[in-house]
C-alpha positions as CSV (number, residue, x, y, z in Angstrom):
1,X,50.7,21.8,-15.5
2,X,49.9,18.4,-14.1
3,X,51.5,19.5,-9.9
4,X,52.3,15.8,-9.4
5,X,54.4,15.5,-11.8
6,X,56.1,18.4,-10.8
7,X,59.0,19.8,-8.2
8,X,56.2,22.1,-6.5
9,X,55.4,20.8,-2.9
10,X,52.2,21.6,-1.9
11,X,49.9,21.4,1.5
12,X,46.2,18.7,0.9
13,X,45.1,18.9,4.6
14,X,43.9,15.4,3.8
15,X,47.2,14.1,4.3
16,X,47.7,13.5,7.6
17,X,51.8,13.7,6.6
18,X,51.4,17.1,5.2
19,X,49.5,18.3,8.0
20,X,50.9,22.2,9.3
21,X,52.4,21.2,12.6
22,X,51.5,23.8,14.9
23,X,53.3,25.0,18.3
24,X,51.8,27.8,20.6
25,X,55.2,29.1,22.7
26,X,55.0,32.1,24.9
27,X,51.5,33.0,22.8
28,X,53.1,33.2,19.6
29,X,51.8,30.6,17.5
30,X,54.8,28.7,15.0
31,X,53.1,27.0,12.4
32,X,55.3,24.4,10.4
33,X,54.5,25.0,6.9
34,X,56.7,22.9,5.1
35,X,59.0,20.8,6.9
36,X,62.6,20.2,5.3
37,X,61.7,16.5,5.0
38,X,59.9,17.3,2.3
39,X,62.8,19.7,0.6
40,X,65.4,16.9,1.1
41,X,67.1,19.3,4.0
42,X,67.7,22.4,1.1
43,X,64.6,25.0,3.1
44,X,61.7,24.4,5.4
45,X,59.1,27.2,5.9
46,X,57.3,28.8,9.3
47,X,54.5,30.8,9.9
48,X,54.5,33.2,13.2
49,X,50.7,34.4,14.3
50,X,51.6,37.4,16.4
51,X,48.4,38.5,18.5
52,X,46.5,41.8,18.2
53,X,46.6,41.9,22.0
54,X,50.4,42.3,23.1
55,X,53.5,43.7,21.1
56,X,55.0,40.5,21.4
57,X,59.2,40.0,20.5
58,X,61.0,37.7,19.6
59,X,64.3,38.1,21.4
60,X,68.3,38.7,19.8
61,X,69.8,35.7,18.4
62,X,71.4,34.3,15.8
63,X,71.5,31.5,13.8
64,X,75.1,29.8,12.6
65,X,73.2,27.3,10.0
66,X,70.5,29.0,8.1
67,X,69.9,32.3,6.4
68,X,66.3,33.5,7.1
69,X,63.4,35.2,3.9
70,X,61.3,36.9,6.1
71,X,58.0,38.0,4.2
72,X,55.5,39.9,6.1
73,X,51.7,38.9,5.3
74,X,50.0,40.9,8.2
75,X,51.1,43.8,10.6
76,X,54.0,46.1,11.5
77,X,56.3,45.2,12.8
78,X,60.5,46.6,13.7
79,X,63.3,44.3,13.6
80,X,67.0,44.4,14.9
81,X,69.7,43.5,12.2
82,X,73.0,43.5,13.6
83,X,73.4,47.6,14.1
84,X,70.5,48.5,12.2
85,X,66.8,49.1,13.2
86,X,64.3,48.2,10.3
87,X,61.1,49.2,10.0
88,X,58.7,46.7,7.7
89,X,54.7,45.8,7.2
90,X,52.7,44.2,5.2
91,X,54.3,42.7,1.7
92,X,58.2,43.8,3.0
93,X,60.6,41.0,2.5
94,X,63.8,40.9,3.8
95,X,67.2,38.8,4.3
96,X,69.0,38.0,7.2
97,X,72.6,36.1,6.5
98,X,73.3,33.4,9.0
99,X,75.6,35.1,12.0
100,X,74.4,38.0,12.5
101,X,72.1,38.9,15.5
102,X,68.3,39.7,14.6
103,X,65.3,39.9,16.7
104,X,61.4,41.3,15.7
105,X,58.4,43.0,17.1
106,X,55.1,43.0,16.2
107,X,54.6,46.6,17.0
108,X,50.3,48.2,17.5
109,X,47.3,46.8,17.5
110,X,46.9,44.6,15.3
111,X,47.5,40.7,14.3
112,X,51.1,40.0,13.1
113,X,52.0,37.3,10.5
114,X,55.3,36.5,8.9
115,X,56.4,33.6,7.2
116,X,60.3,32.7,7.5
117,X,62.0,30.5,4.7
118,X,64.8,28.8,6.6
119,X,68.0,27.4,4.0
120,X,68.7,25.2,5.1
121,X,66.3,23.3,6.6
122,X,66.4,21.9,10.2
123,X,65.9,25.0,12.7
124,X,62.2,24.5,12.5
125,X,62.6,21.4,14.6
126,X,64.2,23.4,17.2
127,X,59.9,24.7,18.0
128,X,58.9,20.8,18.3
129,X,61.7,20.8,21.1
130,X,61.1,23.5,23.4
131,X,57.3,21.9,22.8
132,X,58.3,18.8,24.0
133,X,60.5,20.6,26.8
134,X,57.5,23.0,27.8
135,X,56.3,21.4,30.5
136,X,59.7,20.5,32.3
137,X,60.3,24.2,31.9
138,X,57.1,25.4,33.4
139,X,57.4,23.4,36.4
140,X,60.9,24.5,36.6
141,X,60.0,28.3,36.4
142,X,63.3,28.7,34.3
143,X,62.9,28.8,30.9
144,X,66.3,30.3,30.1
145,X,68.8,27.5,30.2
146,X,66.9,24.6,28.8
147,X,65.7,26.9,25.9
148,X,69.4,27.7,25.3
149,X,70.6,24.2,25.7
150,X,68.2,23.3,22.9
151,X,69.5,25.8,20.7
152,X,72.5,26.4,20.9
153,X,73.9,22.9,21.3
154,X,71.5,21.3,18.7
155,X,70.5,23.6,16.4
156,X,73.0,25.9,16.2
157,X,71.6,29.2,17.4
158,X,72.5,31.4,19.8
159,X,70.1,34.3,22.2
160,X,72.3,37.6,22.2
161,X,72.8,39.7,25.5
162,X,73.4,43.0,26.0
């Protein structure tokens, strides 16, 4: 199979275009795999780096846009599904329909990796905004409403309380 003649999309860290876009928020590192100007809009693809030090969580939200493949490639890790508390590591995949509130923890002591397929594409610009908010943020002191601004007016999430 000749790949340039085909529809696979691939990463050649010698093109500067291709390059993973990475985005340390909070200590999490996001890590734009494949961006959804290269999928004509239909998916884009993230990588989370979760740190053997903390249990770190990503809070309850939802999106309205995109449906999420969440594939665990390192660590344990318990999620929120609407009602429903899911336990998952290393090689579960699972599906989470746009709508309904989700959030995950890496859970003990080791590294945490999972990679999200977004369809469709678009939310993974929402990390190169807070990035480019960060520092307004930080001398702020409030994260809270210029996070949700970002998200919920452009992006079409939402964070989930109570």
């Amino acid at each position: 199979m000749n790949v340039n003649n085909s529809k696979v999309l691939s990463h050649d860290s010698k093109d500067d275009d291709r390059s993973f876009q990475q985005y340390d928020l909070d200590g999490l590192d996001f890590r734009i795999v494949l961006s959804g100007n290269k999928t004509g809009g239909k998916y884009s693809l993230l990588e989370i780096l979760f740190s053997a030090e903390k249990e770190n969580e990503i809070p309850l939200h939802l999106h309205s846009r995109e449906t999420l493949i969440i594939y665990i490639l390192e660590g344990n890790f318990s999620f929120r599904y609407g009602n429903e508390k899911i336990v998952g590591n290393q090689g579960a995949v699972l599906k989470f329909e746009k709508d309904i509130p989700h959030s995950y923890k890496k859970t003990g002591k080791t590294p945490g990796r999972l990679l999200i397929l977004f369809i469709p594409a678009g939310f993974e610009n929402f990390f190169k905004d807070v990035r480019l908010n960060q520092s307004e943020m930080k001398l702020s002191g409030e994260e809270d409403p210029v996070l949700l601004h970002v998200l919920e007016k452009k992006y079409g999430g939402k964070f989930v309380f109570g």
